[in-house]
TORDONU-657524 format. One record per residue (C-alpha): residue in three letters; x, y, z. Coordinates in nm, 2 decimals, decimal comma. Layout:
residues N
node r ala	x X	y Y	z Z;
...
//
This chain:
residues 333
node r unk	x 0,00	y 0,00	z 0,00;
node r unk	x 0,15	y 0,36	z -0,11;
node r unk	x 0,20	y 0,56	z 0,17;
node r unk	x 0,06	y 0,94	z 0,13;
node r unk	x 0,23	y 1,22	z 0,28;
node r unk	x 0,00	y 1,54	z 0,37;
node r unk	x 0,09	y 1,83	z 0,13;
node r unk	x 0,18	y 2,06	z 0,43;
node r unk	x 0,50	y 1,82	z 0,46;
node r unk	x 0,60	y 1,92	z 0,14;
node r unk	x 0,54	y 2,31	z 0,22;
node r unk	x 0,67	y 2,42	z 0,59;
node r unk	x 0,46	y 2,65	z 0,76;
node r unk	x 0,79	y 2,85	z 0,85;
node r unk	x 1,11	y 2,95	z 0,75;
node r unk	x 1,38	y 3,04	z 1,03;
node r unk	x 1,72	y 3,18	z 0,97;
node r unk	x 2,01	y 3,20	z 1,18;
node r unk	x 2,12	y 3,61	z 1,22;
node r unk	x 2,44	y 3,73	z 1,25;
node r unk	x 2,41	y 3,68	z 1,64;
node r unk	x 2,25	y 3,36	z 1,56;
node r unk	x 2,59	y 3,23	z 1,36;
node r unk	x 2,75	y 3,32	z 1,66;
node r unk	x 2,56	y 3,17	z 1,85;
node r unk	x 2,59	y 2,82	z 1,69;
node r unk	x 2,95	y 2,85	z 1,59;
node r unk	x 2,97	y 2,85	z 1,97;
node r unk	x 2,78	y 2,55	z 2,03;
node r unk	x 2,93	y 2,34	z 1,78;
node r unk	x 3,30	y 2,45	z 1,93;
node r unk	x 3,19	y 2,38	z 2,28;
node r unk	x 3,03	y 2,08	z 2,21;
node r unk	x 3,39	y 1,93	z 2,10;
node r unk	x 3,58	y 2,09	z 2,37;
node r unk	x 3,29	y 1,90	z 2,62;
node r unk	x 3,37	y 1,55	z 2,44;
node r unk	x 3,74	y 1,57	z 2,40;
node r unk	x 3,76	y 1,71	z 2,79;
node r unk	x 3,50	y 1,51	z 2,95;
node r unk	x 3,43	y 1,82	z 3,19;
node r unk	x 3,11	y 1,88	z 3,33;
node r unk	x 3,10	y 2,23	z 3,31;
node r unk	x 3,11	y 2,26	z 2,97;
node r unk	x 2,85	y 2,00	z 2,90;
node r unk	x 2,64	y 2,23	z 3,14;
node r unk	x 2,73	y 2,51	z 2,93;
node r unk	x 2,66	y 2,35	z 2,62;
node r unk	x 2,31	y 2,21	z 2,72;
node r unk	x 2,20	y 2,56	z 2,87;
node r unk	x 2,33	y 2,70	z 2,50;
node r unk	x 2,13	y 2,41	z 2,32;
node r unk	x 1,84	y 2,52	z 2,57;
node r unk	x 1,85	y 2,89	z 2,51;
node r unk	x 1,82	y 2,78	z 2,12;
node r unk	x 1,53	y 2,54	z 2,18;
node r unk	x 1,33	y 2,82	z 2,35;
node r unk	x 1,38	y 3,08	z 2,12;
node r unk	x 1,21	y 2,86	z 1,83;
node r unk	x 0,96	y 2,78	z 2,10;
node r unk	x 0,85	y 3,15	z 2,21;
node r unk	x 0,90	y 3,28	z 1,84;
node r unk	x 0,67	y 3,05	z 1,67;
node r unk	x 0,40	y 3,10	z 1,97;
node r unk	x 0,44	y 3,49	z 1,89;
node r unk	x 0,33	y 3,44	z 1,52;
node r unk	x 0,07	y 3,13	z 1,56;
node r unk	x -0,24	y 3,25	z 1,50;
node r unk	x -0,21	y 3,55	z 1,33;
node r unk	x -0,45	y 3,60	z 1,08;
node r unk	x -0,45	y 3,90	z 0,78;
node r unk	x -0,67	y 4,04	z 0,53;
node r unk	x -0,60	y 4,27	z 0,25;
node r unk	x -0,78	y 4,62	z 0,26;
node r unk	x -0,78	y 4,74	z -0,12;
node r unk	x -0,93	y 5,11	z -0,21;
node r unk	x -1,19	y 5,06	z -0,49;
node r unk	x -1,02	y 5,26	z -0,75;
node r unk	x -0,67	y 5,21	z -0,83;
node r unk	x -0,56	y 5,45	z -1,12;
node r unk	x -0,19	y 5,41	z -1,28;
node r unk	x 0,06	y 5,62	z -1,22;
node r unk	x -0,09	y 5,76	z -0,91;
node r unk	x -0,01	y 5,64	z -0,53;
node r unk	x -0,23	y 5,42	z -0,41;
node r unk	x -0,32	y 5,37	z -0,06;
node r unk	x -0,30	y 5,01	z 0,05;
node r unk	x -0,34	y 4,84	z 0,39;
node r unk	x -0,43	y 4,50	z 0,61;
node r unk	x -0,59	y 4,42	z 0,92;
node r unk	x -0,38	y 4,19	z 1,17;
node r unk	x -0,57	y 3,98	z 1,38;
node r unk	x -0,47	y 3,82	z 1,71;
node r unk	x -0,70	y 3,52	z 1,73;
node r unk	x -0,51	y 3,38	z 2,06;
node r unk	x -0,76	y 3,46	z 2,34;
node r unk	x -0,46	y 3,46	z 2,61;
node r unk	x -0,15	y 3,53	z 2,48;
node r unk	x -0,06	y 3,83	z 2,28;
node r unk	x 0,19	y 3,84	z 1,99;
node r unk	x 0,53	y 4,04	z 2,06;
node r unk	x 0,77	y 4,16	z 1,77;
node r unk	x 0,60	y 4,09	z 1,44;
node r unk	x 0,74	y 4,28	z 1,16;
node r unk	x 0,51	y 4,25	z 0,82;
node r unk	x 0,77	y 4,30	z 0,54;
node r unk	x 0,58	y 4,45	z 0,26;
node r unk	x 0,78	y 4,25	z -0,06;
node r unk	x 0,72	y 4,57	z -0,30;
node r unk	x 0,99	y 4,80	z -0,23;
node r unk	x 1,11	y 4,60	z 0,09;
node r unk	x 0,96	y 4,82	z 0,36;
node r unk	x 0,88	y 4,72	z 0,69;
node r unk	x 0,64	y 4,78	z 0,96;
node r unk	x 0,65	y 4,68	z 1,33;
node r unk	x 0,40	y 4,59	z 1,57;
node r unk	x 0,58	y 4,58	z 1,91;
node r unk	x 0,30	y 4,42	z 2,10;
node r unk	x -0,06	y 4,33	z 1,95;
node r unk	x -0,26	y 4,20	z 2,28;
node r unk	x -0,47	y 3,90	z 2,24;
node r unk	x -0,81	y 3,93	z 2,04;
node r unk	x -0,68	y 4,25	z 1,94;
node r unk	x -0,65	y 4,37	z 1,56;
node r unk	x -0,47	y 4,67	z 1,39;
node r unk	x -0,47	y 4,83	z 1,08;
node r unk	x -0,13	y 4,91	z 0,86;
node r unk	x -0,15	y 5,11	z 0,59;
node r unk	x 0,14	y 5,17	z 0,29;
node r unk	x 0,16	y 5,38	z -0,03;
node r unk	x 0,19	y 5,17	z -0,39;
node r unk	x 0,22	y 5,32	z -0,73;
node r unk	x 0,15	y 5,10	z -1,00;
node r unk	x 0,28	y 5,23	z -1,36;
node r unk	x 0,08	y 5,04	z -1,58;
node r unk	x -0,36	y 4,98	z -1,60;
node r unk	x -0,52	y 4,65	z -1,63;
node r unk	x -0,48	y 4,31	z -1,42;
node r unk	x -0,20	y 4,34	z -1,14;
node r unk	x -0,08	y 4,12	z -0,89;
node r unk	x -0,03	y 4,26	z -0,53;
node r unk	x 0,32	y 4,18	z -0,39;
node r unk	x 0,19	y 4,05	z -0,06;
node r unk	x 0,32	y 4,07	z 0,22;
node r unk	x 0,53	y 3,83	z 0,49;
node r unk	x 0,52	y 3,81	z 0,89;
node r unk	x 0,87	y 3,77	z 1,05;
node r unk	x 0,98	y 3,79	z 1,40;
node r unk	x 1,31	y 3,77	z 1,61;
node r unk	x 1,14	y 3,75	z 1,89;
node r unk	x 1,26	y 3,69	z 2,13;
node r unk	x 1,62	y 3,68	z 2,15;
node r unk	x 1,70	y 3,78	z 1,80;
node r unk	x 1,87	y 3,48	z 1,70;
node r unk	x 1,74	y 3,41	z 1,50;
node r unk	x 1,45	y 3,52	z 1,22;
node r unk	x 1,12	y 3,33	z 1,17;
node r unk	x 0,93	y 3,36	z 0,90;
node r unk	x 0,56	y 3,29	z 0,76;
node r unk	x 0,49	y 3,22	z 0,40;
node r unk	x 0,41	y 3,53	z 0,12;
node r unk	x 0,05	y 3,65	z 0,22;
node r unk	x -0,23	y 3,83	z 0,04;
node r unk	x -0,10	y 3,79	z -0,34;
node r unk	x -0,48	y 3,94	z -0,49;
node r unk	x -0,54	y 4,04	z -0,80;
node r unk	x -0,67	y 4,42	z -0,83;
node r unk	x -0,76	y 4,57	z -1,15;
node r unk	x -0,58	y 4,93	z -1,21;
node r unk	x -0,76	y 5,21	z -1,41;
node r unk	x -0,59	y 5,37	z -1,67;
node r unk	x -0,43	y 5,72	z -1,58;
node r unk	x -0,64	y 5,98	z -1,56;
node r unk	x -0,58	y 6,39	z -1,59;
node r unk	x -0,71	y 6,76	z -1,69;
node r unk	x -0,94	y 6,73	z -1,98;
node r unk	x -0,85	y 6,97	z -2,26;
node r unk	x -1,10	y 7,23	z -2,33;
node r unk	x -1,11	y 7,17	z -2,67;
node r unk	x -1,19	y 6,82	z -2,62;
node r unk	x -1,49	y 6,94	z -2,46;
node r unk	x -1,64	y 7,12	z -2,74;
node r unk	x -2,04	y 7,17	z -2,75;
node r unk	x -2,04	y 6,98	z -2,46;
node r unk	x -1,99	y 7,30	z -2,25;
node r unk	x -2,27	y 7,48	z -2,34;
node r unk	x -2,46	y 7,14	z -2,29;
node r unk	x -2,36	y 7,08	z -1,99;
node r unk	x -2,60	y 7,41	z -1,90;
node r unk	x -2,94	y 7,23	z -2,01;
node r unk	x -3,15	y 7,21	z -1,70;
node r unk	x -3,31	y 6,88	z -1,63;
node r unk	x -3,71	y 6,91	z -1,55;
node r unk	x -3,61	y 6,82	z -1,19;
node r unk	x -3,52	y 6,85	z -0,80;
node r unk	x -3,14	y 6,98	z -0,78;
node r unk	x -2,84	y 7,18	z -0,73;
node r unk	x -2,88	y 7,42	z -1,02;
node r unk	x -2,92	y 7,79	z -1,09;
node r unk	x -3,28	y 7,80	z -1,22;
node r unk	x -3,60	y 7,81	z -1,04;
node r unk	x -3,78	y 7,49	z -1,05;
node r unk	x -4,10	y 7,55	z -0,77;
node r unk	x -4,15	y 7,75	z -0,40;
node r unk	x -4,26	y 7,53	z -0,16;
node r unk	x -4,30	y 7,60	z 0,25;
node r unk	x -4,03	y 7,54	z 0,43;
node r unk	x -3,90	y 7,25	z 0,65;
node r unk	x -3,63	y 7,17	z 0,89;
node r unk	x -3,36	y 7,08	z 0,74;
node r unk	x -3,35	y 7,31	z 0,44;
node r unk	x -3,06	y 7,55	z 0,32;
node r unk	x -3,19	y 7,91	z 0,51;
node r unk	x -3,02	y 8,05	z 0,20;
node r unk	x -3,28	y 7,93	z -0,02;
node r unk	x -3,52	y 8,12	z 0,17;
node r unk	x -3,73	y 8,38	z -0,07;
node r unk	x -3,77	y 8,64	z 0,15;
node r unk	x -4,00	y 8,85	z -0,06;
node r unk	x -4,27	y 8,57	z -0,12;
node r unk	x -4,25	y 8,50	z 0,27;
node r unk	x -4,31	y 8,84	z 0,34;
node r unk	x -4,58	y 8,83	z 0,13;
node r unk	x -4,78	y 8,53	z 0,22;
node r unk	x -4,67	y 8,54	z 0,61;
node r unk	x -4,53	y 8,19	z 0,56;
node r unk	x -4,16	y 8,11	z 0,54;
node r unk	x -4,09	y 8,00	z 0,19;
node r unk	x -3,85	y 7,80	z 0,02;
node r unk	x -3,73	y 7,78	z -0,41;
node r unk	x -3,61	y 7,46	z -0,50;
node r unk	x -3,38	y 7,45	z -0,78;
node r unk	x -3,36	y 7,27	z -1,14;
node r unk	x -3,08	y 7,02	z -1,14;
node r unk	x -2,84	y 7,07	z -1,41;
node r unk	x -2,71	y 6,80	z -1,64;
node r unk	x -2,43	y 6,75	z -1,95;
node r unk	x -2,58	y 6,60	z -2,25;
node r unk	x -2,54	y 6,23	z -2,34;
node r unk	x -2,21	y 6,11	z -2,49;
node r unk	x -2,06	y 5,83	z -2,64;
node r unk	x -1,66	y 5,80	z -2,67;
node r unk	x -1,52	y 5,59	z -2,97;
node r unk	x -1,21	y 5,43	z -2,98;
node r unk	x -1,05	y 5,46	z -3,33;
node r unk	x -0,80	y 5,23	z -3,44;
node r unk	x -0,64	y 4,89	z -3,22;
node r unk	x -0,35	y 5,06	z -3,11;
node r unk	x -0,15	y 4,73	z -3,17;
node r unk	x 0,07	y 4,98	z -3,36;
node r unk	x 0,20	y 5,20	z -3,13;
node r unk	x 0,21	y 5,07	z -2,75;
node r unk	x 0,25	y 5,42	z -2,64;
node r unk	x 0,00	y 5,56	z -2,83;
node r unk	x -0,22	y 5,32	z -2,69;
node r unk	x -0,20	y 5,41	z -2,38;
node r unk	x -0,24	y 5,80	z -2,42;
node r unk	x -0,57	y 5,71	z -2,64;
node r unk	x -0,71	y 5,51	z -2,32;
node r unk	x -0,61	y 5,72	z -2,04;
node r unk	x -0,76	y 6,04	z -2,28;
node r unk	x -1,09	y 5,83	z -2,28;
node r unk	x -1,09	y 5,72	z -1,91;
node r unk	x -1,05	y 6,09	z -1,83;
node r unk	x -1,35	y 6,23	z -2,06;
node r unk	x -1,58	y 5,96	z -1,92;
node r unk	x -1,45	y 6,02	z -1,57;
node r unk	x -1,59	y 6,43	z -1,66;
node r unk	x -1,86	y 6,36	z -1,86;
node r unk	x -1,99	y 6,14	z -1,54;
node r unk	x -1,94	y 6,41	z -1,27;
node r unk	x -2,13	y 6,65	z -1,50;
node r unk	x -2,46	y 6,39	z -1,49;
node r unk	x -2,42	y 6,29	z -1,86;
node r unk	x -2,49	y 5,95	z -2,00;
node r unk	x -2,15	y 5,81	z -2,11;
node r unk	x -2,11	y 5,50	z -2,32;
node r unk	x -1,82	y 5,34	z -2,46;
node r unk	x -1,75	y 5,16	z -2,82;
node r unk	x -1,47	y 5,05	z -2,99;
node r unk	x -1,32	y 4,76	z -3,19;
node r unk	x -1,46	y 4,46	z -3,01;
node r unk	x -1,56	y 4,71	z -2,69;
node r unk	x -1,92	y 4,80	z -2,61;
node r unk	x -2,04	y 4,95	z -2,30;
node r unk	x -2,41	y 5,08	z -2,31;
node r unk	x -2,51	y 5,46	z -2,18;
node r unk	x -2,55	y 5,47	z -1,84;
node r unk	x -2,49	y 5,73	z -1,55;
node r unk	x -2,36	y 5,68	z -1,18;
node r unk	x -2,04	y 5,61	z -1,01;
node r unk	x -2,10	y 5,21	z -1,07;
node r unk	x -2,11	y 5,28	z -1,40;
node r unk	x -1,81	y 5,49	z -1,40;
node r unk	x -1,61	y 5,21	z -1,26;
node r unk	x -1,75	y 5,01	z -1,54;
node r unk	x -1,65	y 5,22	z -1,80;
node r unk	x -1,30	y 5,25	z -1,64;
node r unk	x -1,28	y 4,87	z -1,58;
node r unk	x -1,32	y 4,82	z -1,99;
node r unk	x -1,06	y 5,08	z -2,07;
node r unk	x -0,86	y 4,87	z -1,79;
node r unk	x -0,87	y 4,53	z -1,95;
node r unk	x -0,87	y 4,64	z -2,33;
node r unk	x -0,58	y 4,43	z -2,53;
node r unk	x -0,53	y 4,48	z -2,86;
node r unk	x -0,67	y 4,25	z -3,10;
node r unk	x -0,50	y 3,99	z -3,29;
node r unk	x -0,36	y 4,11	z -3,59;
node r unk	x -0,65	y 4,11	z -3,93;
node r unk	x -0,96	y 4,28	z -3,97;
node r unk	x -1,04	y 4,51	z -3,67;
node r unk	x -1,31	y 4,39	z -3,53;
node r unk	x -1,68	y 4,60	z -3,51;
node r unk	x -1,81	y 4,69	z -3,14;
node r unk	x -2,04	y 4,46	z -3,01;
node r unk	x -2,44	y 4,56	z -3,10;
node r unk	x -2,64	y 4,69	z -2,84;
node r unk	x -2,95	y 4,89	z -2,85;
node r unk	x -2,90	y 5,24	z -2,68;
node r unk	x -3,18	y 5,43	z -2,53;
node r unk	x -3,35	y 5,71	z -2,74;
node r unk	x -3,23	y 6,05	z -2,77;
node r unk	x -2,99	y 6,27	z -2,83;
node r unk	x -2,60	y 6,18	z -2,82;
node r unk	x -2,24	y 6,35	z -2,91;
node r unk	x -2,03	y 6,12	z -3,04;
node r unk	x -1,66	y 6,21	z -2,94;
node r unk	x -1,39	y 6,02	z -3,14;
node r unk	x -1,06	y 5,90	z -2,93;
node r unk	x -0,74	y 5,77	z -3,13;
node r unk	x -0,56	y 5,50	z -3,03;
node r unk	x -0,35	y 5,45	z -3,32;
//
């Protein structure tokens, strides 16, 4: 009968290294074990079993310091290229006694470090560290590793490479040019028949707690003896749809200026309350308005490769919604 070994023989929980101290430290051992047998004298096999002891404990205490630690990534929802982004994890100290002494987290992107002296049992904290990523679509996190020297620096123990996720990146964003814009400036002024933050009057209503005393028409209260309020006509960009021209399998570079000029006009467009959608060889993303949507308009642009190389293939067919729509043309070749 074949005998099976359990996988987690074949991957150690931990690795442990001997410090400079540590070398020392077992250089001595080794020469005083051989003095001890060559001598016969008691003292030095005391000596060498309290230096074999000291050893013994130190992997003892260290890997009761980092048992039971458990992490989770904390990853901000928008990740653009070329601009920092903040990342973090939570530590947990599951242990309901004990509390872990001397973890260092070694963040394997850059090689910084951060210390937790002391994280009491049941307890959790938050790290937080700065990444930029230079380029959009798929990326792998570097992850990050616990390590402790605890607790006579010997030597240093460590756990295996944690929290490796995947996290898509935007492409850069900027300043739109002006003349990018075009008409849309002037559309952006068309007043939606509804409720909002614009400059024309949409009603007068009475007033009630919690509205803006600076919308207060002081005239028509005066007037009617009743404290009266305007509400405003909310103010909204009209409808657009951005077109990528060309695969940009030409000109890498190129490429990416085209996208990052799109993710930024859809970026504006959606702030101004238009209805942004997306097209472009084999790309289709249908109008819509909204942060969500944003994000899904971003996470295209993101994760568009250019297509293999013959006929450039036509955006996908779907139906858009009646009405108007500027059409602004993005070059990616």
């Amino acid at each position: 009968m074949a005998f099976w070994w359990p996988p987690r023989f074949f991957r150690p929980r931990r690795t442990i290294r001997p410090t400079r101290e540590g070398w020392w430290c077992l250089l001595v051992a080794v020469g005083l074990g051989f003095t001890a047998v060559n001598s016969g004298n008691n003292m030095l096999y005391l000596l060498e079993s309290m230096l074999l002891g000291l050893i013994i404990i130190s992997g003892i205490l260290s890997e009761q310091s980092m048992r039971h630690l458990q992490l989770s990534a904390l990853v901000p929802d928008e990740i653009y290229a070329e601009r920092p982004a903040m990342l973090g994890a939570t530590v947990v100290n599951a242990r309901r006694r004990l509390p872990a002494r001397s973890i260092v987290l070694e963040i394997l992107d850059g090689g910084r470090v951060i210390y937790l002296p002391r994280l009491a049992a049941g307890a959790e904290r938050v790290v937080a560290w700065e990444r930029t990523f230079p380029a959009r679509g798929r990326q792998r996190l570097a992850g990050l590793r616990v390590t402790t020297r605890f607790p006579f620096g010997l030597f240093v123990k460590a756990g295996p490479v944690q929290l490796q996720s995947e996290v898509v990146v935007y492409p850069a964003v900027g300043p739109v040019a002006l003349d990018r814009l075009g008409a849309s400036a002037g559309a952006a002024a068309s007043a939606l028949r509804r409720r909002g933050r614009g400059q024309d009057l949409h009603n007068l209503r009475e007033y009630r707690d919690g509205d803006d005393p600076r919308l207060i028409h002081w005239r028509v209260s005066a007037k009617t003896g009743v404290t009266t309020v305007r509400e405003l006509e909310a103010e909204a960009a009209g409808d657009v749809r951005l077109v990528l021209r060309g695969t940009g399998a030409r000109d890498p570079v190129r490429l990416e200026r085209g996208l990052s000029e799109a993710a930024s006009l859809a970026g504006h467009f959606i702030r101004q309350g238009a209805a942004v959608s997306l097209g472009g060889p084999g790309l289709s993303v249908r109008r819509g308005r909204g942060r969500e949507h944003e994000r899904q308009l971003l996470t295209a642009l993101a994760l568009y490769a250019p297509p293999s190389p013959g006929p450039a293939p036509a955006p996908g067919d779907v139906r858009e919604p009646e009405g108007p729509m500027r059409e602004i043309a993005v070059d990616l070749d």
